[in-house]
C-alpha positions, -999 to +999 in steps of 0.1 A: -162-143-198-192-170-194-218-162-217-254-163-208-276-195-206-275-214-239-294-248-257-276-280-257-290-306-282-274-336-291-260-334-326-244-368-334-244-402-319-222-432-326-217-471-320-188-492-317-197-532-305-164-557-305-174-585-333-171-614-314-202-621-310-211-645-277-246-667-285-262-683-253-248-717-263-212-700-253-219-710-213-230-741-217-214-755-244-179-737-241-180-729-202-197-759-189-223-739-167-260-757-160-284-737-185-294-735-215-307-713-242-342-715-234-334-705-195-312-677-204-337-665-228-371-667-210-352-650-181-333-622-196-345-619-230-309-619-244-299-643-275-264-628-280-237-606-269-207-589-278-171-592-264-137-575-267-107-598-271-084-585-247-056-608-264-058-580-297-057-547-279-090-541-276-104-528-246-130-506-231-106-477-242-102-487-276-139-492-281-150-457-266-126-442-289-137-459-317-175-448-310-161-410-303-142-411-337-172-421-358-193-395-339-169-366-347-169-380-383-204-380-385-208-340-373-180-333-398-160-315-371-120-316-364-111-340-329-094-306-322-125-286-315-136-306-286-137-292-254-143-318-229-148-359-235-166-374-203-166-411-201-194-432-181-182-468-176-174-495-145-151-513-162-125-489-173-090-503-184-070-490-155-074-478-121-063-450-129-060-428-153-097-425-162-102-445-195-118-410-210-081-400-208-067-425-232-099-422-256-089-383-254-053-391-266-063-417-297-086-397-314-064-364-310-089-343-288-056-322-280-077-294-267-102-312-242-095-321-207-116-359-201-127-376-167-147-405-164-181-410-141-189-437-120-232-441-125-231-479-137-260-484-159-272-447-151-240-438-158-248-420-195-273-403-180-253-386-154-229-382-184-255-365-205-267-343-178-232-332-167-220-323-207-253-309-213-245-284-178-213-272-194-228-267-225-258-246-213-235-226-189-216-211-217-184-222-210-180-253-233-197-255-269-190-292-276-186-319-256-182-359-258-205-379-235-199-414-237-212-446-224-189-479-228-181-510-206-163-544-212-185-559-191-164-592-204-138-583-187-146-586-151-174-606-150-173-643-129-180-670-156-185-693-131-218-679-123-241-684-147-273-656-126-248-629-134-223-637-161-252-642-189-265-604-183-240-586-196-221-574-230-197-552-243-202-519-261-197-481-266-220-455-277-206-420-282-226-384-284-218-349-293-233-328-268-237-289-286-242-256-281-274-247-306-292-220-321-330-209-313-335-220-347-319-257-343-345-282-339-330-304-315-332-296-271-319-317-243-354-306-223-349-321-192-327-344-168-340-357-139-321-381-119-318-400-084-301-421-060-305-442-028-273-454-014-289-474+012-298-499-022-257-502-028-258-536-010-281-547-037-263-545-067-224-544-061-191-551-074-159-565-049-129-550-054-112-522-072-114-504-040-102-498-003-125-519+011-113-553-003-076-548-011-053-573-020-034-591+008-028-625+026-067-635+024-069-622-015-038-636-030-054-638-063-070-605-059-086-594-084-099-629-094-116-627-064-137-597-073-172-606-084-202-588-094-230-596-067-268-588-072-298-593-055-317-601-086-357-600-070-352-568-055-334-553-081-357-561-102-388-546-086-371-512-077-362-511-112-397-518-127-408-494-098-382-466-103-384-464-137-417-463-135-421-435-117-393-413-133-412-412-166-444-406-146-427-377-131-410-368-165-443-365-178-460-348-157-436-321-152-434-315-186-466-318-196-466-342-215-485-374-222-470-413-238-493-400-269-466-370-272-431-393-267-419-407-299-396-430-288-386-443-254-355-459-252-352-478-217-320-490-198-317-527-218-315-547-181-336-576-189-366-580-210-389-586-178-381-555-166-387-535-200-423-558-204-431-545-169-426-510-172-444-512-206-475-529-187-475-506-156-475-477-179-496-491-202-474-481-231-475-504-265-439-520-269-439-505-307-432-472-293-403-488-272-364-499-282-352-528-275-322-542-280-315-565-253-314-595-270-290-589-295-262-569-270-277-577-236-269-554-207-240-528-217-246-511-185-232-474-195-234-481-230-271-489-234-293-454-236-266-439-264-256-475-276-301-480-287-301-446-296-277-452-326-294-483-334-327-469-329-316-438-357-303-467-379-336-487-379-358-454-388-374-450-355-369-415-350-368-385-367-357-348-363-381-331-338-396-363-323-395-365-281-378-393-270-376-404-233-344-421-217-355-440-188-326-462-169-318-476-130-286-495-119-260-500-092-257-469-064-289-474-063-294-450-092-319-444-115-331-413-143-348-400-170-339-375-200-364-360-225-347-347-259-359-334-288-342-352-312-321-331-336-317-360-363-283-367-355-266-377-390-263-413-406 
């Protein structure tokens, strides 16, 4: 029988990055493309980022798994008491199965079903809210929600406006049933989309539209990730914007109250731009872009670890999850944090 409404906090978070670690000087030294470091940095704010080497096993799966394992190891739990592991990624190892499937298998989650979720750099978000839902139903007591990509893997390297963006990573949280007395909450979720932006901020192939055939006979090296980089831009400033706005204000609650925000790492324009329309001091904000770029997926739990690792926040601070991506999606989550072990 389904038990009544219950809290859901998150109660550990983990990171898993690849070590190969890709400096700026990798596209035009190794690839040949026209830029350079100071380009790539006074446009994106990234210095570095992480890939997998597909040519040693490791994948997007292998990653996510990773992250999940140290996260269980962390809580101090058995693989075998999880309930559910949800997977948020766009660059999944196969078709199909979803990749949350094969994470589910290596680190022995025997009693948990797994699906992935398509959101692209929202993607953990609508991971959180859906794990956090099962939670708070009753039904479930711990789930995995997890944000990882190998952006590496299907990005064009031939274009240098797209290819310098993104890295690779995995962050993994436990997503609990909790007492009245535990100090951590997820408070609130509030999410949207726009599908009329899709054109935007796209990916070919993967699906029925462009198939493989006579006019793709190297399908998928035909698939690209496309984006519209001046509107996407200021939809993002302006959506994320507004979310927190509305987060805010809906929960009554000013910037003075937040103790962290942890935006969607896009681009270090975007993040200064927020900052300035919200008139928010950038000490109060992480950023990790230039060390991991854009992990799509990966980014809100991904600078969450980090975030715990540096000291920035503590058990029973707020902290605000702002992101926007591909769909076009975009969302904000306020937590109290429940001091997730180190």
């Amino acid at each position: 029988m389904i038990q009544s409404i219950q809290a859901a906090a998150i109660t550990s978070c983990a990171n898993s990055f690849p070590e190969e670690i890709r400096p700026n000087s990798y596209f035009y030294e190794q690839l040949g493309l026209e830029t350079n470091d100071e380009w790539i940095r006074s446009r994106t704010g990234v210095q570095e980022r992480r890939a997998v080497r597909a040519e040693q096993g490791e994948t997007c799966g292998t990653i996510s798994a990773e992250a999940a394992r140290r996260c269980i190891e962390l809580r101090g739990i058995d693989p075998e008491e999880i309930d559910a592991v949800i997977l948020a990624t766009i660059s999944g190892d196969l078709g199909f199965p979803a990749t949350a499937c094969l994470v589910q298998d290596i680190i022995g989650a025997k009693n948990a079903f797994a699906f992935d979720i398509s959101g692209a750099c929202t993607g953990y978000l609508y991971t959180l809210a859906t794990a956090a839902a099962m939670v708070e139903c009753g039904r479930f007591r711990k789930v995995l929600a997890i944000g990882a990509e190998a952006m590496s893997a299907i990005l064009d390297y031939n274009e240098r406006t797209t290819s310098i963006l993104f890295g690779d990573g995995a962050g993994a949280t436990l997503i609990e049933a909790v007492p009245d007395s535990h100090p951590g909450r997820i408070l609130d979720i509030q999410m949207g989309t726009d599908g009329s932006g899709a054109k935007h901020l796209y990916r070919t192939g993967g699906g029925s539209l462009h198939l493989p055939g006579a006019d793709h006979p190297d399908f998928p090296k035909t698939a690209k990730v496309y984006q519209n980089g001046r509107v996407v831009y200021r939809l993002a400033v302006q959506r994320m914007s507004q979310v927190i706005e509305q987060m805010l204000e809906r929960n009554r609650l000013t910037l003075d109250d937040i103790g962290l925000i942890v935006p969607h790492q896009a681009n270090i324009r975007i993040i200064d731009a927020v900052c300035e329309r919200l008139s928010v001091s950038k000490e109060k904000v992480a950023i990790y872009v230039d060390r991991f770029a854009n992990t799509t997926a990966a980014t809100l739990p991904t600078s969450m670890r980090l975030a715990v690792d540096e000291g920035r926040v503590a058990e029973g601070d707020l902290v605000l999850l702002a992101t926007f991506g591909a769909g076009l999606t975009w969302g904000a989550g306020l937590l109290r944090w429940a001091g997730a072990p180190k």
